[in-house]
Backbone bond lengths (Angstrom), bond angles and torsions (degrees), N, CA, C in turn:
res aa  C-N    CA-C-N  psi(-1)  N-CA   C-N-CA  omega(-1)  CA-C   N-CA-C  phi
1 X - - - 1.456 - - 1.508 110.90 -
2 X 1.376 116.21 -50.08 1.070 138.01 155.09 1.989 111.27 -17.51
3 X 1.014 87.96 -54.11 1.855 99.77 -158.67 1.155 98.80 -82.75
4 X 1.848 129.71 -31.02 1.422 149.16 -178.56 1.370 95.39 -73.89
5 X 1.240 138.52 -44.86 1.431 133.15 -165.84 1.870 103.25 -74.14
6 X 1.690 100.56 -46.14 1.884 92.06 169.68 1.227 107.63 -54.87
7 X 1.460 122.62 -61.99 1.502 111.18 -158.15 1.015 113.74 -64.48
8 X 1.868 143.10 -23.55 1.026 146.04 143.03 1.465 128.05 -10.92
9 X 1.916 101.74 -67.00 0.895 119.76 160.39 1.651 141.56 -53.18
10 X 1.530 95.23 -47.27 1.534 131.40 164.08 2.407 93.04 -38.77
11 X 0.923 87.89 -58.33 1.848 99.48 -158.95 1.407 96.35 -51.74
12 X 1.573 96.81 -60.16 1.514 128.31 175.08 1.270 119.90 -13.33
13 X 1.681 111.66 -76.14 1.558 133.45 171.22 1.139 101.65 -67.48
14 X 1.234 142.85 -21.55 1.865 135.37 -163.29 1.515 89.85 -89.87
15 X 1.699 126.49 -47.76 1.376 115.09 169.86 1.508 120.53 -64.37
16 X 1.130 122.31 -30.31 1.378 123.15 -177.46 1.611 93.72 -78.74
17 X 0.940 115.86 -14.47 1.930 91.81 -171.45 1.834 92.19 -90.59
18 X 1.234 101.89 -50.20 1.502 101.31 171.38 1.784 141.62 -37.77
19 X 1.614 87.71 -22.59 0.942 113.06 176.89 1.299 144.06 -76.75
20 X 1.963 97.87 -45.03 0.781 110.43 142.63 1.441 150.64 -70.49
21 X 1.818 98.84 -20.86 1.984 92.67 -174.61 1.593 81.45 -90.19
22 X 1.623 128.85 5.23 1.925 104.27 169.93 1.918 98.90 -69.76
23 X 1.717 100.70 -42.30 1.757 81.33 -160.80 1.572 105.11 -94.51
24 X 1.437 115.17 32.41 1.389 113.92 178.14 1.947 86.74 -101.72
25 X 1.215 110.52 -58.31 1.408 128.26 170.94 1.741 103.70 -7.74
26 X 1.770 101.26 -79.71 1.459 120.96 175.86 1.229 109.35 -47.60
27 X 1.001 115.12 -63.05 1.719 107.57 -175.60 1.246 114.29 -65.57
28 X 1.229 134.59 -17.09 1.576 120.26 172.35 2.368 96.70 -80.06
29 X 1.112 102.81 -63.97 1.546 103.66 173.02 1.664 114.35 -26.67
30 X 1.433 100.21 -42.12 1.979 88.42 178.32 1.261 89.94 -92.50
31 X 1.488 149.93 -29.48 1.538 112.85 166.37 1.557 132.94 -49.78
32 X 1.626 90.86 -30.89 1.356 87.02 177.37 1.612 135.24 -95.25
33 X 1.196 107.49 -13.10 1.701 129.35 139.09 1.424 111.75 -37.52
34 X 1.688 132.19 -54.97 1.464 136.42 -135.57 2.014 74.53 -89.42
35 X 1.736 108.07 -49.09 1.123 106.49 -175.80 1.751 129.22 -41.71
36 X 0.991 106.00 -37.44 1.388 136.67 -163.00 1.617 98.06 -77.54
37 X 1.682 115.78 -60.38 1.440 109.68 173.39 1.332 120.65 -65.49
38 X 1.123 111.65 -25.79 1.795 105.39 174.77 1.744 120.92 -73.04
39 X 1.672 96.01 -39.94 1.921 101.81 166.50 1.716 91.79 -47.10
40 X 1.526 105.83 -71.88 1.500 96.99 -149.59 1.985 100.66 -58.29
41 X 0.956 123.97 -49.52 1.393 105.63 178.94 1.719 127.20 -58.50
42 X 1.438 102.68 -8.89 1.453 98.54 163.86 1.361 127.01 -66.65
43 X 1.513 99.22 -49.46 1.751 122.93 -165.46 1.774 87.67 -70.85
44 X 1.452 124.68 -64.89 1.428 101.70 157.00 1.452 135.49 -2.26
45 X 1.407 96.60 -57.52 1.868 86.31 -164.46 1.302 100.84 -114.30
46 X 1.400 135.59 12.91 1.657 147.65 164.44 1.590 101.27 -60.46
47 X 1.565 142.54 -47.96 1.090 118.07 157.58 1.505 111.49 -44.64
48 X 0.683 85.85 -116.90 2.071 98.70 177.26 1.326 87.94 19.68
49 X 1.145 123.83 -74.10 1.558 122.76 -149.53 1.617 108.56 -46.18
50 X 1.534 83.96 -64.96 1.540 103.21 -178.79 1.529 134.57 -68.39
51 X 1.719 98.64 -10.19 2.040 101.13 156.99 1.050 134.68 -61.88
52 X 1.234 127.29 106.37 1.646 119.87 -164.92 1.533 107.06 -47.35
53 X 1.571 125.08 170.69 1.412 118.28 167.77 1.285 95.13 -103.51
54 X 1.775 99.91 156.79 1.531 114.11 164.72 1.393 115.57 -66.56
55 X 1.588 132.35 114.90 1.443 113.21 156.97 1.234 133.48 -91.11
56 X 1.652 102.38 5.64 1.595 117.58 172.73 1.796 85.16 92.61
57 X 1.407 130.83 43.61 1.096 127.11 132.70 1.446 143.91 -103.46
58 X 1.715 93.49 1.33 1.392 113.30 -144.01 2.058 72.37 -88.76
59 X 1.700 98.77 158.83 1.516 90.81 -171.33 1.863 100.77 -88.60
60 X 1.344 118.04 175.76 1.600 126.71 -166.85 1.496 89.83 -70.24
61 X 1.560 111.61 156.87 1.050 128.39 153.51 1.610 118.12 -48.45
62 X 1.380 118.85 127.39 1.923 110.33 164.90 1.364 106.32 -60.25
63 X 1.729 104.79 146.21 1.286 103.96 158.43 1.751 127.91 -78.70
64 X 1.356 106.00 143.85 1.340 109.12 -178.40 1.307 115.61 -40.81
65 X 1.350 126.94 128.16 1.183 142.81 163.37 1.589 121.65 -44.43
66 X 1.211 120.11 117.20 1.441 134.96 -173.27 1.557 103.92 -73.29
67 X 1.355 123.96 146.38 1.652 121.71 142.88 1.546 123.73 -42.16
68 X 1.332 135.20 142.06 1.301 143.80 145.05 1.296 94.87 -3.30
69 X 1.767 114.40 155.51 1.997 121.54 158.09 1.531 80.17 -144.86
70 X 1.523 93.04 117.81 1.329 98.28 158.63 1.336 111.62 -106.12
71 X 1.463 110.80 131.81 1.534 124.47 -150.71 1.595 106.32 -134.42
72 X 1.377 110.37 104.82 1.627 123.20 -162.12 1.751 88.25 -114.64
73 X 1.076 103.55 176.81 1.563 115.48 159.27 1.432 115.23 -95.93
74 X 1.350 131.91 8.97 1.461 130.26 163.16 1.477 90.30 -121.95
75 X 1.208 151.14 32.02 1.634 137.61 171.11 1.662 90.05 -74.17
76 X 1.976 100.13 135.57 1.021 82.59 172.82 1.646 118.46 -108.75
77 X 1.198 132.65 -155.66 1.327 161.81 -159.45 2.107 89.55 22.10
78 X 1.432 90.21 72.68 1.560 75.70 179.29 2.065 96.22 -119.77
79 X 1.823 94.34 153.96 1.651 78.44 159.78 1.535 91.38 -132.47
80 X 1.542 104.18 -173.09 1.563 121.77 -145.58 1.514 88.76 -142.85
81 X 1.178 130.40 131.44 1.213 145.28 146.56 1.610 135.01 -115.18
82 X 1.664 87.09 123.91 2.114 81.60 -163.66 1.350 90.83 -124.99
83 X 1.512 88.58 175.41 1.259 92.98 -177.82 1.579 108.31 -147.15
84 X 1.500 109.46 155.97 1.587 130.76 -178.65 1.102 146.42 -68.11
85 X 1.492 138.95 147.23 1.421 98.62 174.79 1.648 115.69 -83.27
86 X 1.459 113.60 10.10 1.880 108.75 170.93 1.442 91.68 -92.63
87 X 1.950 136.12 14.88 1.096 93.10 156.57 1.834 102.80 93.45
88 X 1.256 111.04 9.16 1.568 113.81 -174.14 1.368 105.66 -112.93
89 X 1.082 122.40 172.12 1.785 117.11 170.44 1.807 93.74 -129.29
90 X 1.271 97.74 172.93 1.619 120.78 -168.93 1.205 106.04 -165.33
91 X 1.506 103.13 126.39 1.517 103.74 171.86 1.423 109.36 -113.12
92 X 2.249 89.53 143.01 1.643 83.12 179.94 2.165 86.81 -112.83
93 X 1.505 85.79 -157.66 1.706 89.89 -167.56 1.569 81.35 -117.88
94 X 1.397 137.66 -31.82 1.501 114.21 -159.98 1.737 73.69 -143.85
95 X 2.167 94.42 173.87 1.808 110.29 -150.14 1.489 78.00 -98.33
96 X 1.443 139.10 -30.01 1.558 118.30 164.45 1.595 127.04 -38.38
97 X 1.371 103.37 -49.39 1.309 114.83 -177.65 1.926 115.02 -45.18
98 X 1.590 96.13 -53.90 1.507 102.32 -165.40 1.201 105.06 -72.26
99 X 1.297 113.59 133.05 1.689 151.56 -172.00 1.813 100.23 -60.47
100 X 1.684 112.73 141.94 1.294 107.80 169.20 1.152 130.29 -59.51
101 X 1.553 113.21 -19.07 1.747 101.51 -178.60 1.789 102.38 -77.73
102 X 1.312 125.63 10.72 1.273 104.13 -158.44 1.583 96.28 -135.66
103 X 1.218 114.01 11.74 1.985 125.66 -169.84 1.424 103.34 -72.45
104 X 1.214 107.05 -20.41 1.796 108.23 -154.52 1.406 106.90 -91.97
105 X 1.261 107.40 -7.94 2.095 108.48 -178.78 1.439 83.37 -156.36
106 X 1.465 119.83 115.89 1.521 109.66 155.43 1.788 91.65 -154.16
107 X 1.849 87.94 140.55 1.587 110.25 -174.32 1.704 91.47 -61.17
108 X 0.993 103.80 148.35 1.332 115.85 149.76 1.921 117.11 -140.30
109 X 1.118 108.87 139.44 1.326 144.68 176.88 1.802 120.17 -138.64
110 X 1.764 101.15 143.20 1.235 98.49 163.69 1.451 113.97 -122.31
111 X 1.215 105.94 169.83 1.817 109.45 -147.43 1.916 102.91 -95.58
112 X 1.314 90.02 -3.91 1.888 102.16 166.82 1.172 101.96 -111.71
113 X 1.185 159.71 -24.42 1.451 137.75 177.01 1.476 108.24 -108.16
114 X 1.854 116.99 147.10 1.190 126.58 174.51 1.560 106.39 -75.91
115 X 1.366 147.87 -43.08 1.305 126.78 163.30 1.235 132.08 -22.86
116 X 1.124 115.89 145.34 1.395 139.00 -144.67 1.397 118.25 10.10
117 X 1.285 113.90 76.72 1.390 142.88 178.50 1.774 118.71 -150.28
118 X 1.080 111.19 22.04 1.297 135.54 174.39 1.658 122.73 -113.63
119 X 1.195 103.28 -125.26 1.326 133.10 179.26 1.781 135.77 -81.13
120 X 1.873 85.38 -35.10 1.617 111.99 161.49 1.318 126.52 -117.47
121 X 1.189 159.03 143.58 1.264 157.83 -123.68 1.620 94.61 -148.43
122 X 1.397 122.86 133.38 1.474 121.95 151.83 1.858 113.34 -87.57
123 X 1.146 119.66 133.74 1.574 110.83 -154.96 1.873 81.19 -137.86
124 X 1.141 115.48 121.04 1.925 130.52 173.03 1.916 101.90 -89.73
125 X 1.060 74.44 143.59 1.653 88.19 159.59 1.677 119.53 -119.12
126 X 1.411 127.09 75.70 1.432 159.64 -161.55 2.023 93.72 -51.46
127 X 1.427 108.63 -29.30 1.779 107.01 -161.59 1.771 85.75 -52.82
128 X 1.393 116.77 -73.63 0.952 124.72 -161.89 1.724 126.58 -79.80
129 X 1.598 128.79 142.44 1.160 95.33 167.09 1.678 104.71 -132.77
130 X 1.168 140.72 158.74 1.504 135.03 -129.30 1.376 83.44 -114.66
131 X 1.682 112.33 170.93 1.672 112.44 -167.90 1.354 99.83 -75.20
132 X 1.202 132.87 -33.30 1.680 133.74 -159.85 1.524 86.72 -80.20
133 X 1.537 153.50 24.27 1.276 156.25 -137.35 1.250 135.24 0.71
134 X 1.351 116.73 39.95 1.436 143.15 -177.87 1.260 119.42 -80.14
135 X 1.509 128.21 136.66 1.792 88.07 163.74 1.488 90.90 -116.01
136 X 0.982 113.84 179.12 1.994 132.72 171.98 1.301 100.77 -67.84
137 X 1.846 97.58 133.47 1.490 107.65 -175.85 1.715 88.93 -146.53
138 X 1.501 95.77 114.89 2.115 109.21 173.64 1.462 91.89 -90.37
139 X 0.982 83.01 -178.17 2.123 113.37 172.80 1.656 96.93 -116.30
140 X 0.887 103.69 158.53 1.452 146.14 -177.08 1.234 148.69 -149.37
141 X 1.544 125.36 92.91 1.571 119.07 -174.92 1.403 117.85 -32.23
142 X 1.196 137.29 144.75 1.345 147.21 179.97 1.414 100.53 -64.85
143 X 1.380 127.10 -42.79 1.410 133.53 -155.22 1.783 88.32 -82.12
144 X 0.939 114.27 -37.30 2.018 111.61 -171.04 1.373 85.42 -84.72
145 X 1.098 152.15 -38.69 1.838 126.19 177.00 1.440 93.85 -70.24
146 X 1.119 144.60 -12.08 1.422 118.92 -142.57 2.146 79.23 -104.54
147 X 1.310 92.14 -49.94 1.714 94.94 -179.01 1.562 110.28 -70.75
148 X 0.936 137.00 6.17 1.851 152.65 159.36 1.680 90.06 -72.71
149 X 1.185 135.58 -79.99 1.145 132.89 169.22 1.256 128.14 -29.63
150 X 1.451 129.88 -42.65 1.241 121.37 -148.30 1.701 88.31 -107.64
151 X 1.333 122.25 -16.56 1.776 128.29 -178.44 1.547 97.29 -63.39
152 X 1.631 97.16 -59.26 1.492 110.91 -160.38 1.873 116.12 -65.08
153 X 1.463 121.61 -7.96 1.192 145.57 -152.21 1.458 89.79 -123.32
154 X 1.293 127.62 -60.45 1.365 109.16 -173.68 1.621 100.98 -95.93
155 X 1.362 135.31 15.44 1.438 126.96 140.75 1.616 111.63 -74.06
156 X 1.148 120.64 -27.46 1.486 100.62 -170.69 1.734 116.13 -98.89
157 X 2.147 115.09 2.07 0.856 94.98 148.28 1.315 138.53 -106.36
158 X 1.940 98.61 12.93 1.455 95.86 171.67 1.498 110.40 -72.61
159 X 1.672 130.02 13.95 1.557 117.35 -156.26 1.902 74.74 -123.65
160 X 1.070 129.86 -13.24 1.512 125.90 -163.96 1.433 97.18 -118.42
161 X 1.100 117.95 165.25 1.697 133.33 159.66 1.640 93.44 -119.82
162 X 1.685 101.35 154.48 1.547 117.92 -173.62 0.966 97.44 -50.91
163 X 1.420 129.48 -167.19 1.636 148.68 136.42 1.695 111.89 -64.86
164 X 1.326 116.62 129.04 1.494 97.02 152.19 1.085 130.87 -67.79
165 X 0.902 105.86 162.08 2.033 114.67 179.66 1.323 104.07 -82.99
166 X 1.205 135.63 135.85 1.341 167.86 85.63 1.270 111.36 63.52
167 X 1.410 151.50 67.89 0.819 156.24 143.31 1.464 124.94 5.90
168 X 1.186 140.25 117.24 1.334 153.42 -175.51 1.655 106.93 -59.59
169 X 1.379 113.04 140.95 1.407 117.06 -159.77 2.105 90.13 -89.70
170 X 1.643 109.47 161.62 1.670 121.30 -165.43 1.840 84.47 -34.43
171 X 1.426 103.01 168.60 1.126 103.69 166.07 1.745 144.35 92.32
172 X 1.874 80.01 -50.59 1.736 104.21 161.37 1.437 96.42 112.74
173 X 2.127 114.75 1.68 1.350 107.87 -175.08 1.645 100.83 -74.34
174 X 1.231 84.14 164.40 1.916 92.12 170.58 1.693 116.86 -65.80
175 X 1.181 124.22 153.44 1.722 124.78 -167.62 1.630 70.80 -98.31
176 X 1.941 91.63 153.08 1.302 120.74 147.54 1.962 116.75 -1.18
177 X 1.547 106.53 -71.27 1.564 104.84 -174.08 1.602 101.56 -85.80
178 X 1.175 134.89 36.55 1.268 124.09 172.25 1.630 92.91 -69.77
179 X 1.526 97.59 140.07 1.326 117.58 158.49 1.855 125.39 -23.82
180 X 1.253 134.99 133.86 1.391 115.40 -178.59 1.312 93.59 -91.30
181 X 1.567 97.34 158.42 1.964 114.36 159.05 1.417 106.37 -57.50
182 X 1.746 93.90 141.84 1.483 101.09 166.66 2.125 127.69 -45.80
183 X 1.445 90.15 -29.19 1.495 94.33 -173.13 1.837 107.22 -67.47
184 X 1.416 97.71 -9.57 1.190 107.10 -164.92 1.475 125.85 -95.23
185 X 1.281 89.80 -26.35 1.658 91.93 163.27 1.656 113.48 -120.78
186 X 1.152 103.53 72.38 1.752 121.05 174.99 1.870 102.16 -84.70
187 X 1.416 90.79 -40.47 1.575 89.91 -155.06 1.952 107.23 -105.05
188 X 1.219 109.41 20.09 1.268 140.36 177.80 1.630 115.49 -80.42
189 X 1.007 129.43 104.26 1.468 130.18 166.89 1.418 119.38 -115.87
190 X 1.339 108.86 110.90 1.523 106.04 166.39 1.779 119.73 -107.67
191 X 1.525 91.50 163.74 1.607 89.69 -158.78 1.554 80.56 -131.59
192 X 1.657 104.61 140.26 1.692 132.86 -159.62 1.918 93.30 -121.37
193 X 1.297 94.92 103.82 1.603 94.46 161.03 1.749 99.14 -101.28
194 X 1.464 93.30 144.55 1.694 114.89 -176.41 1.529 124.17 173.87
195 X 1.277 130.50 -147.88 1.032 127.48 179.77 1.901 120.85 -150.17
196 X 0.967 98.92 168.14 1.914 95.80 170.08 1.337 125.81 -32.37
197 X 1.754 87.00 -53.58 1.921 90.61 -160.77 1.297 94.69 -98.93
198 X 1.480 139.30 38.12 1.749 136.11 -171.05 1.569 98.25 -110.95
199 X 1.675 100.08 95.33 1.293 84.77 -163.75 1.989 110.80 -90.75
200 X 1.553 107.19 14.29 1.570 107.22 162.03 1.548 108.97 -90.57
201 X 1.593 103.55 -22.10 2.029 93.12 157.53 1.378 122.18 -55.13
202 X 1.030 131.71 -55.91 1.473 152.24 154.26 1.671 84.49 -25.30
203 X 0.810 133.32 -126.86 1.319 143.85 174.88 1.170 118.31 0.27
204 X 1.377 138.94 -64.39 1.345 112.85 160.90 1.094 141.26 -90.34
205 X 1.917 127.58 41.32 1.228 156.78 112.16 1.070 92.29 -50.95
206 X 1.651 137.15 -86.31 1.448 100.91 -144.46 1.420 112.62 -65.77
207 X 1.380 116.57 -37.67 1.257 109.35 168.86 1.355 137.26 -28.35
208 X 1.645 131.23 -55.90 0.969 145.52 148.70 1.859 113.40 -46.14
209 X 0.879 134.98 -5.43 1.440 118.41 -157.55 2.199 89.27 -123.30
210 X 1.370 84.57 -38.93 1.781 92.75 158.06 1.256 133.47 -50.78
211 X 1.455 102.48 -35.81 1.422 111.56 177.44 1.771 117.16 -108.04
212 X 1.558 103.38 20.53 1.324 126.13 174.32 1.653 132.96 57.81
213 X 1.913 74.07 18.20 1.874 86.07 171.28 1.463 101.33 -82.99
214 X 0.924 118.69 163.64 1.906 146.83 178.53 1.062 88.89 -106.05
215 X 1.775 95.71 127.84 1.797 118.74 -170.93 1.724 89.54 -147.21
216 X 1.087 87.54 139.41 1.706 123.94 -168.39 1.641 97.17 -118.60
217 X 1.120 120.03 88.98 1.616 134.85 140.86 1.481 122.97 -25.34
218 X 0.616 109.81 109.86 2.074 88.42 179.33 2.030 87.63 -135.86
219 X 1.027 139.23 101.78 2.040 151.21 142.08 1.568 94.64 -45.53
220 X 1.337 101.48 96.94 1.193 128.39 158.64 1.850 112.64 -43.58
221 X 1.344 99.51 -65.40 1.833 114.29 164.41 1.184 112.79 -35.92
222 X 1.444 122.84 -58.34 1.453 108.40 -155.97 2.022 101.78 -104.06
223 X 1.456 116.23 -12.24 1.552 105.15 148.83 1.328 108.12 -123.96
224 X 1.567 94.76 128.00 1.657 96.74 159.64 1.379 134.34 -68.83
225 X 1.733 112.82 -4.08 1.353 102.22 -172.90 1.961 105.67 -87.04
226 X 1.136 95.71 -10.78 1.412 112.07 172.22 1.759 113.35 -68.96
227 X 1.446 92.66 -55.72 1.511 102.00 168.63 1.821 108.14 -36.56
228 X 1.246 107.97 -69.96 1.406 126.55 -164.88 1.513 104.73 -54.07
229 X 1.664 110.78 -56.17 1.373 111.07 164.95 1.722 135.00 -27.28
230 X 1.494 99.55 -65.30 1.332 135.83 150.67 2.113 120.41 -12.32
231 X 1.595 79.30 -58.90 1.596 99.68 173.41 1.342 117.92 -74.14
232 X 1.465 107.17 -56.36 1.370 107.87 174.05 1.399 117.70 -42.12
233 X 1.206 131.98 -39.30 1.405 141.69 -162.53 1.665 111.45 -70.86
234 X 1.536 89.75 -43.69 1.587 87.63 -176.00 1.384 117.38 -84.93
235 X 1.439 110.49 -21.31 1.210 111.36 170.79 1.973 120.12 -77.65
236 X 1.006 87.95 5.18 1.745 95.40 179.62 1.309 111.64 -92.14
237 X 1.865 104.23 -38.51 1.639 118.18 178.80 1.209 101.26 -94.81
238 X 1.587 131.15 38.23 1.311 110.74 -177.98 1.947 152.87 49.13
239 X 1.334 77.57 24.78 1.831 85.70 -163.75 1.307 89.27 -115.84
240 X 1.214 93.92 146.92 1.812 123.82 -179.09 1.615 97.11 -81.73
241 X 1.729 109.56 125.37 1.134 131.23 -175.66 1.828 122.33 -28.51
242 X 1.391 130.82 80.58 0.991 112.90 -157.00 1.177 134.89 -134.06
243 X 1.273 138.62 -152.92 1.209 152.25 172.23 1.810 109.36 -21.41
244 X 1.230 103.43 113.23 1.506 114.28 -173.68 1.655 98.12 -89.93
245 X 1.902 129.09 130.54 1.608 104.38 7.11 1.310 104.55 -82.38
246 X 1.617 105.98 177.32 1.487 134.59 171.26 1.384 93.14 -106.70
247 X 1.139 123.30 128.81 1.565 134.71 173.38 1.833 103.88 -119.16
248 X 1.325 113.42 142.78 1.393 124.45 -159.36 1.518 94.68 -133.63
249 X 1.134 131.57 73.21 1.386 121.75 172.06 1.791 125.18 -102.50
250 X 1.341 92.41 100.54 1.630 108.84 -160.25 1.757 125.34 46.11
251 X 1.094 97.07 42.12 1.636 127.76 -178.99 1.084 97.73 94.14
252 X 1.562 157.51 -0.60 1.557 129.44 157.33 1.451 125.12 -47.02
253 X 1.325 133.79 119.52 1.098 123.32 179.03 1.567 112.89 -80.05
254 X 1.205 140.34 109.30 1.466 120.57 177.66 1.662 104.81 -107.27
255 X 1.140 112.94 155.25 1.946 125.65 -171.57 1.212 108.22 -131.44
256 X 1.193 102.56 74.21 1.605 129.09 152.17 1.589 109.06 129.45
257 X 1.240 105.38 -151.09 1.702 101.09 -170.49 1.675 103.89 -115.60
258 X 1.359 129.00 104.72 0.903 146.64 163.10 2.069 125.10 -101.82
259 X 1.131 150.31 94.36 1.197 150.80 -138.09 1.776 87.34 -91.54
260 X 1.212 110.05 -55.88 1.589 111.89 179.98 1.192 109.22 -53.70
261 X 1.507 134.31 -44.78 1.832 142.07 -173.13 1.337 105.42 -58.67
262 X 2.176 107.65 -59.26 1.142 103.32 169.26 1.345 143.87 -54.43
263 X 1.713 124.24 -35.18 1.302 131.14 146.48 1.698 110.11 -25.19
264 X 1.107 104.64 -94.52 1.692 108.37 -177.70 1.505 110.29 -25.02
265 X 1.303 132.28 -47.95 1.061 133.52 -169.14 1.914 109.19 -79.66
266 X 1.103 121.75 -35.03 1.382 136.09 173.34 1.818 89.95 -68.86
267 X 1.591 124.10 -74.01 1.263 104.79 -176.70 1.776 125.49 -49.44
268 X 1.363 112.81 -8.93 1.754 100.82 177.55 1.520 104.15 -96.93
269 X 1.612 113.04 -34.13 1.458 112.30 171.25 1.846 116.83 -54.92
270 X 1.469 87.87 -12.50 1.608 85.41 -160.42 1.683 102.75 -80.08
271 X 1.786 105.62 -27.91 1.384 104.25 -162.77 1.766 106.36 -112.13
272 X 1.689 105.21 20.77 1.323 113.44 174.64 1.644 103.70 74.34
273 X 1.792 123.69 35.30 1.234 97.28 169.49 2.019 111.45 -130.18
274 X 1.183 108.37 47.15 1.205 157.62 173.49 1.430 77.61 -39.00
275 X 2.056 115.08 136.56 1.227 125.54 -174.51 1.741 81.38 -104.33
């Protein structure tokens, strides 16, 4: 009995020792598991740590790099955008066309490809043209043509004063171009050739849409049949290819954005005496 009570015992302690290096075993294994998720969640967040923050000193991203424009004087489906010293743009279709004050910066785009009709601009330099008969064509952020415009536009009316407005006909009646009544131009649609960044297109849409005429947008840039349209028009009314927008108000051709021109032209559309 004696010898049954050791080996009893004997079993006893052999399970208890077992027992213990099993749950000493486990508990070191989830330490070293717990270890394992914290390495990996460190090295995790060690980027992070170590990305500097932006404080808005870091310089802008470049814009994406454009394809080559090879730019001849017979390239075809091309247009040309120049610009004035009031600060206007005009599109021609070929680099003969565009005028000397305007050779030295002119957009170029072609009317089949979406490049530089975005974000980056292909911009020619027309003075010169290279022996292989090329001329030089950079890129250009959209936002630096767009502020080329708005310098050159508000330099030429710090050198001008507006127009006055229009004087009231004997009496105190309205003259001939007085503005029409709203009831009056319900049935009036004008159609705005221009582009994205034209920001007197913008403008005389809202203008027109204020005074509750229906205005038809048509981006010359992004359809060419508009483009072509566009041309046809002026060449019907005789006007030299021009100043974007083109406003079409019941066949008036108007060349550029004028609010007083457009009035007059809304008051003859209004009373059916449309040139």
């Amino acid at each position: 009995m004696t010898g049954g009570g050791r080996g009893a015992r004997g079993a006893g302690g052999a399970r208890g020792a077992g027992g213990a290096r099993g749950a000493g075993g486990a508990s070191a294994a989830g330490a070293r598991r717990a270890a394992v998720v914290l390495a990996l969640a460190a090295a995790a967040l060690a980027p992070a740590c170590k990305e500097p923050r932006d404080d808005g000193t870091a310089p802008a991203q470049a814009p994406a790099e454009l394809p080559p424009l090879d730019l001849r004087d017979d390239t075809a489906n091309l247009m040309l955008t120049w610009i004035d010293e009031k600060g206007d743009t005009h599109v021609e279709l070929r680099p003969a066309d565009v005028p000397a004050e305007g050779r030295a910066m002119v957009r170029a785009m072609l009317s089949d490809r979406t490049e530089g009709t975005r974000d980056v601009f292909y911009v020619a330099d027309l003075t010169q043209k290279r022996p292989d008969g090329t001329y030089a064509v950079r890129t250009m952020p959209r936002r630096e043509w767009e502020s080329l415009l708005e310098k050159r536009r508000a330099e030429h009316l710090a050198k001008t004063a507006p127009p006055p407005a229009a004087a009231p006909g004997p009496g105190g009646s309205a003259g001939a171009g007085a503005p029409a009544a709203p009831g009056q131009l319900a049935g009036v649609t004008v159609i705005i050739y221009g582009a994205s960044w034209c920001k007197p297109c913008h403008q005389a849409a809202d203008y027109l849409r204020a005074k509750g005429v229906a205005a038809i947008v048509k981006d010359i840039e992004e359809d060419p049949a508009a483009a072509a349209e566009m041309q046809d028009k002026l060449a019907k009314s005789h006007q030299r290819g021009g100043s974007i927008p083109i406003i079409d108000v019941r066949g008036q051709i108007l060349v550029g954005y004028s609010p007083h021109a457009l009035d007059q032209a809304l008051a003859r559309a209004a009373r059916g005496t449309t040139l």
